[in-house]
N, C-alpha and C positions, 0 to 999 in steps of 0.2 A: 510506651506502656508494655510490659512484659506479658507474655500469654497467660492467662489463668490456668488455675491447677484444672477445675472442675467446670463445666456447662451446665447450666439445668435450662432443658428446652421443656416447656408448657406450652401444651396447646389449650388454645381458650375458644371457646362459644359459647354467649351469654349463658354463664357464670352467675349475672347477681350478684346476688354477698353472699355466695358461695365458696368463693374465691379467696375467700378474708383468711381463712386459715392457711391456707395456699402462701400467700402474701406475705403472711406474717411471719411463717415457717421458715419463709428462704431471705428475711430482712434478718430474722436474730439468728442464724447463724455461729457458731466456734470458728468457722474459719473465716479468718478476717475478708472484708469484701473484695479486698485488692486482688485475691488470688481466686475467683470464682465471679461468675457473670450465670446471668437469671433471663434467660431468651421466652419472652411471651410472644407467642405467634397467635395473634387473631384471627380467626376463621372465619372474619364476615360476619362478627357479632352485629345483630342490629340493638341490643341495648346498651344501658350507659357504658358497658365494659373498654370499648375505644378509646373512650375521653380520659378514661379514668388509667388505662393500662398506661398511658400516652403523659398524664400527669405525675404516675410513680417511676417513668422512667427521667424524668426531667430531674425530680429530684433525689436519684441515687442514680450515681454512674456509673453503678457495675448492672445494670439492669436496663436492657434493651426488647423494644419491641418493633412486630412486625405487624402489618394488617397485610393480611389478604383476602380476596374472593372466596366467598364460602364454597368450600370443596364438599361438603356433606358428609366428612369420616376425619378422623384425627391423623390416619398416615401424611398429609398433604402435608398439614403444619407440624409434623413432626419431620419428616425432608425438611421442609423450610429450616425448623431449626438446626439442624446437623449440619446446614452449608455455611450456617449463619454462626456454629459455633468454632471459636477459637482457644477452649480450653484442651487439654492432655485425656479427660478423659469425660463422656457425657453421662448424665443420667438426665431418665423422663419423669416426670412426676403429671399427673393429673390437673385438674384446675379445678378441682373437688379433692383433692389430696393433701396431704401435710407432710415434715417430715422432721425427723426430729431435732433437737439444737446441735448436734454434731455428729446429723448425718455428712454430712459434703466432708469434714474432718476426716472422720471415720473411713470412709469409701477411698478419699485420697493414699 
């Protein structure tokens, strides 16, 4: 597998369907998913988010997640994602954020 162009590392803590825009943002995409991977790091979410983060990454393979121990601030799962990315260049987006359909395009 060749390295993706772009990372987008998310840090998550129950989210809810908060997240849904989030989600959606970085599924539709202009730049094709081959060249761009979607790092959700859980921060020890106690509600459905786990399960749920855990079942969209099963079914999209540029989309990977992590669970960890809730650290109580975002910098922890934002490390997590920078070691965890393998893309050229990162950006962060929120788990209450969106972005737009060719942002990741754009930024590359």
């Amino acid at each position: 597998m060749t390295a993706p162009k772009v990372s987008v590392v998310v840090p998550v803590y129950n989210p809810g369907r908060d997240i849904d825009d989030c989600i959606r943002s970085l599924l539709e995409q202009s730049l094709p998913s081959d060249q761009y991977e979607a790092i959700f790091v859980d921060d020890g979410s106690t509600d459905a988010t786990p399960a749920r983060l855990d079942e969209l990454a099963a079914e999209h393979e540029h989309v990977r997640v992590e669970h960890i121990p809730n650290s109580g601030w975002p910098g922890r799962p934002r490390n997590v994602g920078i070691e965890m990315a393998r893309g050229e260049y990162v950006l962060f987006v929120d788990n209450d954020d969106w972005i737009g359909e060719e942002a990741l395009e754009r930024m590359h």
